[in-house]
C-alpha positions as CSV (number, residue, x, y, z in Angstrom):
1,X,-20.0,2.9,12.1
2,X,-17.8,5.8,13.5
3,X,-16.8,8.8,11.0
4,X,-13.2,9.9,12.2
5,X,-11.2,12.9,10.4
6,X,-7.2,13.1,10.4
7,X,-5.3,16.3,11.4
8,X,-1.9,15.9,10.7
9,X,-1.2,14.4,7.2
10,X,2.5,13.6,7.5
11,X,4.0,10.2,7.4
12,X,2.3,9.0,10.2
13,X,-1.4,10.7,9.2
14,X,-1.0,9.7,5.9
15,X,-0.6,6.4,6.9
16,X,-3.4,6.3,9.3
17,X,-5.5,7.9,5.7
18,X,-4.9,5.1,4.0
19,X,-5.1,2.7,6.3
20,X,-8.9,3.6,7.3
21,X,-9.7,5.2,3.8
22,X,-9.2,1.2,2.8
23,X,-10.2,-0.5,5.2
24,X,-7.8,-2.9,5.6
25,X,-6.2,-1.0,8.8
26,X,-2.4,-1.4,9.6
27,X,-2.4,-4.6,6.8
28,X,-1.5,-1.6,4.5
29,X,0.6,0.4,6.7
30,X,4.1,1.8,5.0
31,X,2.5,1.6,1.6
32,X,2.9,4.5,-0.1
33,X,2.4,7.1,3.0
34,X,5.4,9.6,1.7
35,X,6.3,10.7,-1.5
36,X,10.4,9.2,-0.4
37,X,8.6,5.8,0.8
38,X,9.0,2.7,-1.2
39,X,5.9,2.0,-2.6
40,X,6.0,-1.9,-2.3
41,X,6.5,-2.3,1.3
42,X,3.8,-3.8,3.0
43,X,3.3,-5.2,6.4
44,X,1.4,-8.6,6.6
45,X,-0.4,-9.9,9.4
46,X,-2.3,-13.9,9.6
47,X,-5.3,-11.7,10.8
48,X,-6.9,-8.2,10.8
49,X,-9.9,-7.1,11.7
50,X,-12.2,-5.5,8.7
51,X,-12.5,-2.0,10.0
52,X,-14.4,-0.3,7.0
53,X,-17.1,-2.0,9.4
54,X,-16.5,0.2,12.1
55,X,-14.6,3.3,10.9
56,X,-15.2,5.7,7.7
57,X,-12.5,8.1,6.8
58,X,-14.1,11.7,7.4
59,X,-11.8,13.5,5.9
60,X,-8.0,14.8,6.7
61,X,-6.5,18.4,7.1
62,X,-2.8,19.5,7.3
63,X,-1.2,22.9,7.1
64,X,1.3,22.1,4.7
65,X,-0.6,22.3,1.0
66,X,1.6,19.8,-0.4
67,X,0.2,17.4,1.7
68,X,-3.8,18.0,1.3
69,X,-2.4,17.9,-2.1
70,X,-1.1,14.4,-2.0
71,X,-4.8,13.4,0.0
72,X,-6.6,14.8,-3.1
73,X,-4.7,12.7,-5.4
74,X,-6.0,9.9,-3.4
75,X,-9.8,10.7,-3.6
76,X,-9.9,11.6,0.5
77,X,-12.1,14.9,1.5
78,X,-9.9,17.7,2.4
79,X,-11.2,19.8,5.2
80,X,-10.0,23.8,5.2
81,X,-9.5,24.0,9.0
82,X,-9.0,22.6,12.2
83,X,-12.2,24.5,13.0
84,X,-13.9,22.7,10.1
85,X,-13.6,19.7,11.6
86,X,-14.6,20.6,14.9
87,X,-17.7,21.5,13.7
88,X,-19.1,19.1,11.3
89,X,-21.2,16.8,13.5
90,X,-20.7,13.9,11.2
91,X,-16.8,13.8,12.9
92,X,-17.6,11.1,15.3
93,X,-13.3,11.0,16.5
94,X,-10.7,13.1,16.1
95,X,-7.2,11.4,15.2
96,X,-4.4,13.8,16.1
97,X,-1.5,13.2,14.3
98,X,1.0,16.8,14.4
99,X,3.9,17.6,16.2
100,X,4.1,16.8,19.8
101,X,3.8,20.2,21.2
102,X,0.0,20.6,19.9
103,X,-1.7,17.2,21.4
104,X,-2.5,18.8,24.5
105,X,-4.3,21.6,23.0
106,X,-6.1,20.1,19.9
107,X,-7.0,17.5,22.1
108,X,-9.0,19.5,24.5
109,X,-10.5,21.7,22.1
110,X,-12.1,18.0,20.2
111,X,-13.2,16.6,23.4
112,X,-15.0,20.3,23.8
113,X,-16.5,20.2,20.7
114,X,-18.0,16.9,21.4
115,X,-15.8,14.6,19.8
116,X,-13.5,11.4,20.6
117,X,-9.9,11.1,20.3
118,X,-7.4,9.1,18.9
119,X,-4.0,10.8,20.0
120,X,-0.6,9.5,18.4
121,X,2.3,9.4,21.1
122,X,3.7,10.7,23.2
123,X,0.1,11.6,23.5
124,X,1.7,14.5,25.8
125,X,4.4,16.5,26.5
126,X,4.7,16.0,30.2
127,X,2.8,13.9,32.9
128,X,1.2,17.2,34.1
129,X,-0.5,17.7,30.4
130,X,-1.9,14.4,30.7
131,X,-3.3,15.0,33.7
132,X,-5.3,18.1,32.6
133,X,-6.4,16.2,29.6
134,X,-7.6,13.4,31.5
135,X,-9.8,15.6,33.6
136,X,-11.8,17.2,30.2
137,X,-12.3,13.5,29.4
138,X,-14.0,13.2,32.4
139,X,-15.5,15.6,32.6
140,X,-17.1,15.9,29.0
141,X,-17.4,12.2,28.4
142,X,-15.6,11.9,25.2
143,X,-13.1,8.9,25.1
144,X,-9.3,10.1,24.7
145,X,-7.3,7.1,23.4
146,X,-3.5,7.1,23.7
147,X,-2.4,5.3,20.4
148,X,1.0,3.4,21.7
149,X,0.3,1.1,18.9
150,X,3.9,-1.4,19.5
151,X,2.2,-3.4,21.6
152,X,1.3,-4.8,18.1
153,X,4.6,-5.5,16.7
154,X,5.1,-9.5,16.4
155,X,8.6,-9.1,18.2
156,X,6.9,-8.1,21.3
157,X,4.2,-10.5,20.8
158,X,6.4,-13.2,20.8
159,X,8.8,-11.6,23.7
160,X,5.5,-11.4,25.7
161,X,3.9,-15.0,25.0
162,X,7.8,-16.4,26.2
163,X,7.6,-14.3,29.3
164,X,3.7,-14.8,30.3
165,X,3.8,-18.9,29.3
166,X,7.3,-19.0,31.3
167,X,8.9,-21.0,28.5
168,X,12.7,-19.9,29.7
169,X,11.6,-20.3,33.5
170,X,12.0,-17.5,35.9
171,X,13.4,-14.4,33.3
172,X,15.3,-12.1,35.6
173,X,16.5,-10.5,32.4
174,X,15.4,-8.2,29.4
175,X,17.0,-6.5,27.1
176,X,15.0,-4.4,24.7
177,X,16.6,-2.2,22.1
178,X,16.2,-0.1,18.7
179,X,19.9,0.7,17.2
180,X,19.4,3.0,13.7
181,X,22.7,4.6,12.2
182,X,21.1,7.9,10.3
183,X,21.1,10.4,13.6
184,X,17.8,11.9,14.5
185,X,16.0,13.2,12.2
186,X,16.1,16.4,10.7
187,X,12.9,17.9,11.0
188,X,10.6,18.8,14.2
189,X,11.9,15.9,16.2
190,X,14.9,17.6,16.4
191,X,13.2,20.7,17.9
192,X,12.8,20.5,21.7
193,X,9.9,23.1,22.0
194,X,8.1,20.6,19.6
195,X,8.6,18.0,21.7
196,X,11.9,16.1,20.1
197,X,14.3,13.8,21.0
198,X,14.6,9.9,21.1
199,X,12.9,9.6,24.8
200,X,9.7,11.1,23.7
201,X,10.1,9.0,20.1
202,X,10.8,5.7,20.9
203,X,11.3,5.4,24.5
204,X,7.1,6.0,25.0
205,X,7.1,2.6,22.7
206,X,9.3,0.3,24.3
207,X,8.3,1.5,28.3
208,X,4.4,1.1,27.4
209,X,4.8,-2.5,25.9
210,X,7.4,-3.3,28.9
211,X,5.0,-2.2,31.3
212,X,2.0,-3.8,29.7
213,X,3.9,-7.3,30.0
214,X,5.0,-7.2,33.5
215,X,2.6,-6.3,36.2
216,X,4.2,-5.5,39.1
217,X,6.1,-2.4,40.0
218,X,9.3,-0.5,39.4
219,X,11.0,-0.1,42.2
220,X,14.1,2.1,40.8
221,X,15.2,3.4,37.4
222,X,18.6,4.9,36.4
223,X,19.1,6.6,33.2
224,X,21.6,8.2,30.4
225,X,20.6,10.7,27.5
226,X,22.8,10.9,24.7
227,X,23.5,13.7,22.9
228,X,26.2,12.2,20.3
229,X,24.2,14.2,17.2
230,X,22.6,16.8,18.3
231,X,22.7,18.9,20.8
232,X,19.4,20.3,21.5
233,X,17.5,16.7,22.2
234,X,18.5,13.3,23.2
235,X,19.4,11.4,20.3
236,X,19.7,8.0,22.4
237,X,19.7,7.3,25.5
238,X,19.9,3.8,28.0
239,X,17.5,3.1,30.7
240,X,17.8,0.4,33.7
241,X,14.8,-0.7,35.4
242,X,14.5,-2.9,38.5
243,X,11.0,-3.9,39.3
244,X,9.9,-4.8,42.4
245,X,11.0,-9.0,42.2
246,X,14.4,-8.2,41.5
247,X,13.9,-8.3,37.3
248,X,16.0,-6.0,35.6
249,X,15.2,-4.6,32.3
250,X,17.5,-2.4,29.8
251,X,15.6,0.0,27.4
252,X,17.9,1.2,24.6
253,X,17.5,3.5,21.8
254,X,20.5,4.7,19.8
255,X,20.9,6.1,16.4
256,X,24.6,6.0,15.9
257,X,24.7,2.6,15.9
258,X,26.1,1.1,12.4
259,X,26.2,-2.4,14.0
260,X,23.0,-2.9,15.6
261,X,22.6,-5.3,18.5
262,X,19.0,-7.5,18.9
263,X,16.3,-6.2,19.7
264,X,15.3,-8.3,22.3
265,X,17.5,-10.9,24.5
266,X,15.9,-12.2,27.5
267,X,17.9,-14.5,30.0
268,X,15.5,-16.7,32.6
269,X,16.7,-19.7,35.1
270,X,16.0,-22.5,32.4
271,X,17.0,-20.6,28.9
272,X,17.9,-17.8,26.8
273,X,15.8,-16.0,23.6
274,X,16.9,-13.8,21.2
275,X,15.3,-11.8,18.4
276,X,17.6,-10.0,16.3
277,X,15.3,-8.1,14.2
278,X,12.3,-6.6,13.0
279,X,11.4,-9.8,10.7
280,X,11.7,-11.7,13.7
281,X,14.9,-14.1,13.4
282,X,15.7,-15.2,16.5
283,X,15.8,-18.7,18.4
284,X,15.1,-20.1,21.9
285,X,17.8,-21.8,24.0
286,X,16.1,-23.9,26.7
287,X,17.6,-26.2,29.3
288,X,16.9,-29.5,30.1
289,X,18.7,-30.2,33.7
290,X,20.9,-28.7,35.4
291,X,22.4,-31.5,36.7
292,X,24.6,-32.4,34.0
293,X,27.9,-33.8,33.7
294,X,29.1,-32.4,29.9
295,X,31.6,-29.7,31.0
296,X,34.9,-29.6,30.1
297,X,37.9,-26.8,30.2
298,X,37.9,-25.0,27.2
299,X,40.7,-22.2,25.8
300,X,39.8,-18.7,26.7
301,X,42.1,-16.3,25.4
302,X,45.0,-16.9,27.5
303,X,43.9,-19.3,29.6
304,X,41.1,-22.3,30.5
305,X,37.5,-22.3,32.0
306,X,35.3,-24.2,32.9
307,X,32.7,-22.0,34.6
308,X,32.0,-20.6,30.8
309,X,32.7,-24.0,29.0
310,X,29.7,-24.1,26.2
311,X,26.8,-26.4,27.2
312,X,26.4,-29.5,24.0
313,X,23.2,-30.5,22.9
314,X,22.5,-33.2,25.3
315,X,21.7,-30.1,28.3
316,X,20.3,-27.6,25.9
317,X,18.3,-27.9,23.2
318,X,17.9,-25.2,20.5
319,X,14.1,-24.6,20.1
320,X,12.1,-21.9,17.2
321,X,10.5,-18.7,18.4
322,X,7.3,-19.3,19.2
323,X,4.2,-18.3,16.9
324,X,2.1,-15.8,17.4
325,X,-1.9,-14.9,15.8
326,X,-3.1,-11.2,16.7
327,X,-5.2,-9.0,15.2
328,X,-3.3,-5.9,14.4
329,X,-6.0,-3.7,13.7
330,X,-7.5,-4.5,17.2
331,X,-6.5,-1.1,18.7
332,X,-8.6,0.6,16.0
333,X,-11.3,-1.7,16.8
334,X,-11.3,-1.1,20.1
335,X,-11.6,2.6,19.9
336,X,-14.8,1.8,18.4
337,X,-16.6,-0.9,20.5
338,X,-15.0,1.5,23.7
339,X,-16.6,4.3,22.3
340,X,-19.9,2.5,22.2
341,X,-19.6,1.2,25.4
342,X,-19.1,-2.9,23.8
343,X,-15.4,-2.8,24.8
344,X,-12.9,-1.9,27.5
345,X,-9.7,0.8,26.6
346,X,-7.0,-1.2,25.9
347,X,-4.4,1.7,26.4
348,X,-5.8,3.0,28.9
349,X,-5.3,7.1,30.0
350,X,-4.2,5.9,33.1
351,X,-1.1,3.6,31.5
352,X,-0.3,6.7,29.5
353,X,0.4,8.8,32.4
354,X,2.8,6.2,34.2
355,X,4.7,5.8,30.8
356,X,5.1,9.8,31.0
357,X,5.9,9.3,34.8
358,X,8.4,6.7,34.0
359,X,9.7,8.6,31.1
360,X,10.2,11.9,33.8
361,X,11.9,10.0,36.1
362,X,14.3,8.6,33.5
363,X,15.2,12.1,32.2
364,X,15.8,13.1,36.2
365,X,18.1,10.0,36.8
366,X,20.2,11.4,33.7
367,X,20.4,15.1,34.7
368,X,21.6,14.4,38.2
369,X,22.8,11.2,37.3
370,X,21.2,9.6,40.4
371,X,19.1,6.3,40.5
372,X,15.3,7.9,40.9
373,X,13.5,5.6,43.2
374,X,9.7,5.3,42.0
């Protein structure tokens, strides 16, 4: 049993509070974390590890009152400093969870006091951070564990399962988007000293699971920011990656989108998927021969093809998304059995610091609005 203590007990810290302080992990995550929150959404998952067997809430500090506030009213110990928690040696990990601008620092002065660390992303600012963080891991022997926690979410699982099992053939095409319509928000990730903006947000999400799934390397990467709400920080941006085999991917976050487009599509040499949305509609096209004789000259606007004539369903056949079991509490877990030495990291420092890389090299492409070759 590990003893880890929250700093940072905002929406995302309050979720990780209750989510330990139950022990029931992400199964309860988005219940009741913010006073705004509706109080009856809950996430539900075919299985979850039980990890009040391997992680006891220490405690949780935040500099806003209101919010130790809110953790009394839940019965969780309320620590009176940063400091405090750096020196109780029943802290086993550290989970930071506070603006973007203070990982680097709070992480390096846990690891210094002795402790673990569960980071949330972008675990850094800037590749170079990482770097010097990575080093005080070493060199103290504490574990410092990114939490890029998507790799989770059932869309990708599913995205990944049709792209590892090769169910549409050959894919040599994905599309992987998040479309919102409410601009960024208003509070420090709108800031760009606290590290703000939609690449550092969301774009640390959807490269890490991307990169996760396909193993071999980018070979070049082009990139545009948006700035359609604000200023100051990238409210959106589009990414285009060409790995080494010739597979192109699209990363897309906007959130001036009132009509949002799927959040996957992936197009291989023997079908199509889509998944629209976050409850996972979606289906599977899949091909059964190419050597068919169904096409006929359809009206196209103004005039006929034949070349785009729809296939009937004697060549294609429409199939369900495929299933998917995972245990969505398995990153927690594995923080644990890492930590005593039963497990390998997961998200590994290393993967952290090519997502930053990548994420560099896409903010490059858009200020000189070059491809960056990787």
């Amino acid at each position: 049993m590990k003893r880890i203590a929250i700093v940072g007990c905002g929406g995302m810290g309050g979720g990780h509070a209750i989510a330990i302080g139950s022990g029931s992990g992400n199964a309860v995550w988005g219940a009741d974390t913010s006073a705004d929150q509706d109080p009856n959404i809950c996430l539900d998952y075919e299985k979850d590890t039980d990890i009040s067997k391997k992680l006891e809430l220490a405690g949780v500090y935040d500099i806003d009152e209101s919010r130790m506030d809110w953790a009394r009213e839940r019965g969780f110990h309320t620590f009176s400093s940063y400091e405090e928690i750096l020196s109780d040696p029943k802290v086993d990990i550290v989970l930071i969870a506070t603006p973007n601008h203070l990982h680097k620092d709070m992480s390096i002065q846990a690891m210094e006091a002795g402790k673990h660390v569960l980071c949330e992303k972008p675990v850094m600012m800037n590749s170079k951070d990482m770097k010097d963080v990575m080093e005080v891991s070493a060199r103290t022997g504490k574990i410092f564990y990114p939490r890029q926690n998507r790799r989770w979410d059932k869309d990708y699982r599913i995205v990944k399962k049709i792209f590892e099992e090769k169910q549409l053939g050959n894919v040599f095409r994905i599309e992987s988007r998040v479309h919102g319509s409410r601009g960024i928000p208003g509070d420090w990730r709108s800031k760009k000293q606290y590290g703000g903006g939609m690449m550092l947000d969301w774009g640390v999400h959807l490269l890490d699971r991307l990169l996760a799934m396909i193993s071999e390397p980018v070979d070049h990467i082009y990139c545009k920011l948006l700035h359609v709400t604000n200023d100051q920080v990238d409210d959106g941006f589009t990414i285009y990656l060409s790995f080494k085999s010739g597979l192109d991917v699209v990363v897309e976050v906007g959130t001036c989108n009132f009509i949002a487009l799927p959040l996957w599509y992936v197009a291989g040499d023997q079908g199509s998927a889509v998944i629209y949305d976050w409850m996972c509609r979606g289906e599977m096209k899949c091909l059964t021969s190419w050597e068919d004789k169904d096409a006929k000259p359809i009206l196209a606007g103004a005039g006929l093809t034949k070349t785009m004539a729809p296939r009937n369903d004697q060549s294609l056949i429409s199939q369900p998304l495929p299933e998917v079991v995972f245990d969505n509490n398995e990153l927690y877990s594995n923080l644990v059995d890492t930590i005593e030495g039963n497990a390998k990291q997961i998200v590994t420092q290393e993967h952290a610091l090519r997502v930053l890389e990548l994420m560099e090299a896409a903010v490059e492409s858009s200020e000189t609005g070059k491809v960056i070759y990787v």
